[in-house]
C-alpha positions as CSV (number, residue, x, y, z in Angstrom):
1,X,-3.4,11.0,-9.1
2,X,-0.8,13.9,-8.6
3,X,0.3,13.6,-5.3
4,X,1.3,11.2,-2.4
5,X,-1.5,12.5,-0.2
6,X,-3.3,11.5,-2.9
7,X,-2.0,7.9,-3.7
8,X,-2.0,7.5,0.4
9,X,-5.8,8.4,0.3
10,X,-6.3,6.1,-2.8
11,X,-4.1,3.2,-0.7
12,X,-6.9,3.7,2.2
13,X,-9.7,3.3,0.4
14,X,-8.2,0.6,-1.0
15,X,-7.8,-1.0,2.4
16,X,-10.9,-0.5,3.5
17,X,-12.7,-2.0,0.6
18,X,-10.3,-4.9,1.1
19,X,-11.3,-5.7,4.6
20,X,-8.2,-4.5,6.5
21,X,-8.9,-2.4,9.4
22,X,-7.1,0.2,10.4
23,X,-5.3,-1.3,13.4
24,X,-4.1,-4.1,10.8
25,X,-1.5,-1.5,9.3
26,X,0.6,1.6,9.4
27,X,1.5,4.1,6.9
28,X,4.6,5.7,6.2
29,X,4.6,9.1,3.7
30,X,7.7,9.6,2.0
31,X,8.7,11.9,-0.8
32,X,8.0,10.0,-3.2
33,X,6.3,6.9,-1.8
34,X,3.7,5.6,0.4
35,X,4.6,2.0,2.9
36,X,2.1,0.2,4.3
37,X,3.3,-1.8,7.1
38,X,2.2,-5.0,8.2
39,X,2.7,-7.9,10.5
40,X,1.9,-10.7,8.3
41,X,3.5,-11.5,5.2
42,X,0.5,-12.4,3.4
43,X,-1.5,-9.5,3.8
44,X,1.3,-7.6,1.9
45,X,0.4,-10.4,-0.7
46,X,-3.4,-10.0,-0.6
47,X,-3.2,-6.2,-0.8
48,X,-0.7,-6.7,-3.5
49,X,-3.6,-8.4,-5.7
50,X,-6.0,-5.1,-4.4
51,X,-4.1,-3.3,-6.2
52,X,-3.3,-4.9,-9.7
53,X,-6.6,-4.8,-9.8
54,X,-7.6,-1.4,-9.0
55,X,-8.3,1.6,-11.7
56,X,-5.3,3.3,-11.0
57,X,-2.8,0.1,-11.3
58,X,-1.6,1.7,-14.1
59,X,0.1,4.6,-12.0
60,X,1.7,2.8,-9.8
61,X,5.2,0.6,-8.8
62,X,4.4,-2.4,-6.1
63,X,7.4,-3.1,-4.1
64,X,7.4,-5.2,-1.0
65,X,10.3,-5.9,1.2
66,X,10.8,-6.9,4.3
67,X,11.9,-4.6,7.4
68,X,12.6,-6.0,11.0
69,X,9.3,-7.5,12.4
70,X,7.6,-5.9,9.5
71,X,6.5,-6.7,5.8
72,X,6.5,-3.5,3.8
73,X,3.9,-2.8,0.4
74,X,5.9,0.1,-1.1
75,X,3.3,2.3,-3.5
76,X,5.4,5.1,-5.8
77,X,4.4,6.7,-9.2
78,X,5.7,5.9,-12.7
């Protein structure tokens, strides 16, 4: 991966294989980073394990935080 399109398209496929549907979510492009909002803590936990476990773990920092209402999976590169 080069680019955040890139790591955002990666995070959707990711999604998808994971079960989450599209009106579980919402994505946030930054600069640098792609945030997955959810409503529910633990489905920033499950995609959390998604992703340690994906072929491109390697290329990524997994951040989650929390903002407002929200829980927040923060994806960046190296």
């Amino acid at each position: 991966m080069t680019s955040v399109e890139e790591l955002r398209d990666n995070a959707i496929c990711l999604l998808k294989e994971a079960g989450f549907d599209s009106d579980l979510y919402i994505i946030k492009m930054h600069e640098s980073s792609v945030c997955i909002h959810f409503d529910d803590p633990g489905a920033v936990e499950y995609f959390k394990g998604e992703v340690e476990n994906c072929e491109w773990a390697e290329e990524v920092i997994f951040e989650s935080r929390r903002e407002g209402k929200r829980y927040v999976a923060a994806l960046q590169f190296w």
